[in-house]
C-alpha positions as CSV (number, residue, x, y, z in Angstrom):
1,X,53.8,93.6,130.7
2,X,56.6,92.8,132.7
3,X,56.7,92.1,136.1
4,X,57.9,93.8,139.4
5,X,59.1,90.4,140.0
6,X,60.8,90.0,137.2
7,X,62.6,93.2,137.0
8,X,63.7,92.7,140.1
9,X,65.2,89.0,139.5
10,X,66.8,90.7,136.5
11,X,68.8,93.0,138.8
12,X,69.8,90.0,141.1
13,X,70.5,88.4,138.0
14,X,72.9,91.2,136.8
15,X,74.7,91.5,139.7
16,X,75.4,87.6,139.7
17,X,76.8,88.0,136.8
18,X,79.0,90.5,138.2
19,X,79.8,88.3,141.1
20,X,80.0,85.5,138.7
21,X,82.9,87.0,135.8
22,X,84.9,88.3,138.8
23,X,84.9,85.3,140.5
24,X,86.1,83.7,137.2
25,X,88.7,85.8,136.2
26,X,90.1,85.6,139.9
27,X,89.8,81.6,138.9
28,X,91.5,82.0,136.1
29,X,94.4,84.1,137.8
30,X,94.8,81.0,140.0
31,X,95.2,78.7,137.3
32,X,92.0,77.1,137.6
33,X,91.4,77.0,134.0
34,X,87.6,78.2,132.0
35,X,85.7,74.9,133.7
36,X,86.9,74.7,136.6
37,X,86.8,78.1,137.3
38,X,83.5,78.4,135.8
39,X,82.0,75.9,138.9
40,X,83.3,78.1,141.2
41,X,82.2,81.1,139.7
42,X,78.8,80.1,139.3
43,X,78.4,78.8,143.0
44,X,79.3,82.3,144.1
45,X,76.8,83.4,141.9
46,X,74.0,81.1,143.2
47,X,74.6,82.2,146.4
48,X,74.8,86.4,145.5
49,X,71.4,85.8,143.5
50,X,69.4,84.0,146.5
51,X,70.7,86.7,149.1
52,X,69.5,89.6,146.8
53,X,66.1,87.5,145.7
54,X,65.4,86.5,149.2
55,X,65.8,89.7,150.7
56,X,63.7,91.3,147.4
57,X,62.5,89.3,144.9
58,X,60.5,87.2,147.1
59,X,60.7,88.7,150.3
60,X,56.9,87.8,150.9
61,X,57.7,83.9,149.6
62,X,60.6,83.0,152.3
63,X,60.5,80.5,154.4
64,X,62.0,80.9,158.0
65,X,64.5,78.4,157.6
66,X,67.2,80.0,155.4
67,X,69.0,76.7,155.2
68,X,66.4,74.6,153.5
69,X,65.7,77.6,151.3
70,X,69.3,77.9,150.2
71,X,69.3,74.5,149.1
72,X,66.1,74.7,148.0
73,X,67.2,77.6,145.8
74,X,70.9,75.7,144.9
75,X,69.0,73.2,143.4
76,X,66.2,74.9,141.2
77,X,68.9,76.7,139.9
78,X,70.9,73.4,138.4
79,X,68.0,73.5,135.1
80,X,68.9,77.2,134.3
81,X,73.1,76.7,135.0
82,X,72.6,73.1,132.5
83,X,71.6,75.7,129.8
84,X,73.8,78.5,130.9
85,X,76.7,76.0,131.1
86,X,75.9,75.0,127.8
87,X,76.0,78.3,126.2
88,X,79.3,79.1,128.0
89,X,80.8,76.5,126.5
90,X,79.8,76.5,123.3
91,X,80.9,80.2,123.6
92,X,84.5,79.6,125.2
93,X,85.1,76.6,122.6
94,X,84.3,79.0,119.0
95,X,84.9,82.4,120.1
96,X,88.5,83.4,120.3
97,X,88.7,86.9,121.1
98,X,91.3,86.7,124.0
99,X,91.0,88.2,127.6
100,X,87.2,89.0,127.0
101,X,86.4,86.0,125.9
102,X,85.4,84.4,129.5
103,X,83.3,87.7,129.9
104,X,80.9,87.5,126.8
105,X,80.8,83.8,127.1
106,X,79.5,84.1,131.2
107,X,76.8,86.9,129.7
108,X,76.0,84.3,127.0
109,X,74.9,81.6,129.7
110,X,73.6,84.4,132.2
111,X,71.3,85.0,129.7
112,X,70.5,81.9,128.3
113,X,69.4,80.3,131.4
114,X,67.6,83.3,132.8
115,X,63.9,82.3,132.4
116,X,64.6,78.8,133.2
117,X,65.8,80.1,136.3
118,X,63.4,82.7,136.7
119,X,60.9,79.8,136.8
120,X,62.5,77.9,138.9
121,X,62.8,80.1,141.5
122,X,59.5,81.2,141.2
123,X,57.5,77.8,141.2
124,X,59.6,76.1,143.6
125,X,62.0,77.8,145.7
126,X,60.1,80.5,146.7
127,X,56.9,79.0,146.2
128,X,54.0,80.7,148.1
């Protein structure tokens, strides 16, 4: 069965990942190139994921200082974005489709590093 938990670090996940291919393409548009503008686009996405899994994922896990938790929660998330990376790569490097090919290739990683960041944020940032 899944989890309430779960479901509801899916939908933080999801809208990251809307956060995280606008924030690209914008990158893109300023010449930042698929890499570059990938960092970027990801750090906004960190930071759209812990505000929507702090305020309801783990709402009864957060700690009072949102600081330390942010960081906390910037760095769990560096074992998931190695394997989402990864997958973006490998993704913008063989797949030449054109103008969508940042957008499949940022769903590829989302997913791909999903449960390792599920668990992450789970077992350490918001632990109990």
């Amino acid at each position: 069965m899944i989890s309430r938990q779960f479901i509801r670090f899916a939908f933080a996940g999801t809208l990251g990942f809307v956060v995280d291919a606008s924030v690209l393409y914008i990158a893109l548009a300023l010449g930042l190139g698929p890499f570059l503008g990938r960092g970027v686009s990801f750090l906004a996405a960190v930071w759209a994921t812990w505000r929507v899994n702090r305020r309801y994922t783990f709402r009864d896990r957060v700690e009072r200082s949102a600081w330390i938790e942010w960081w906390r929660y910037l760095l769990s998330m560096l074992g998931g974005a190695a394997v989402n990376y990864l997958a973006y790569t490998v993704v913008v490097l063989t797949l030449h489709v054109g103008r969508l090919t940042p957008l499949i290739a940022v769903a590829c990683g989302s997913i791909a590093g999903m449960f390792v960041n599920f668990a992450a944020a789970k077992y350490w940032a918001f632990k109990g």
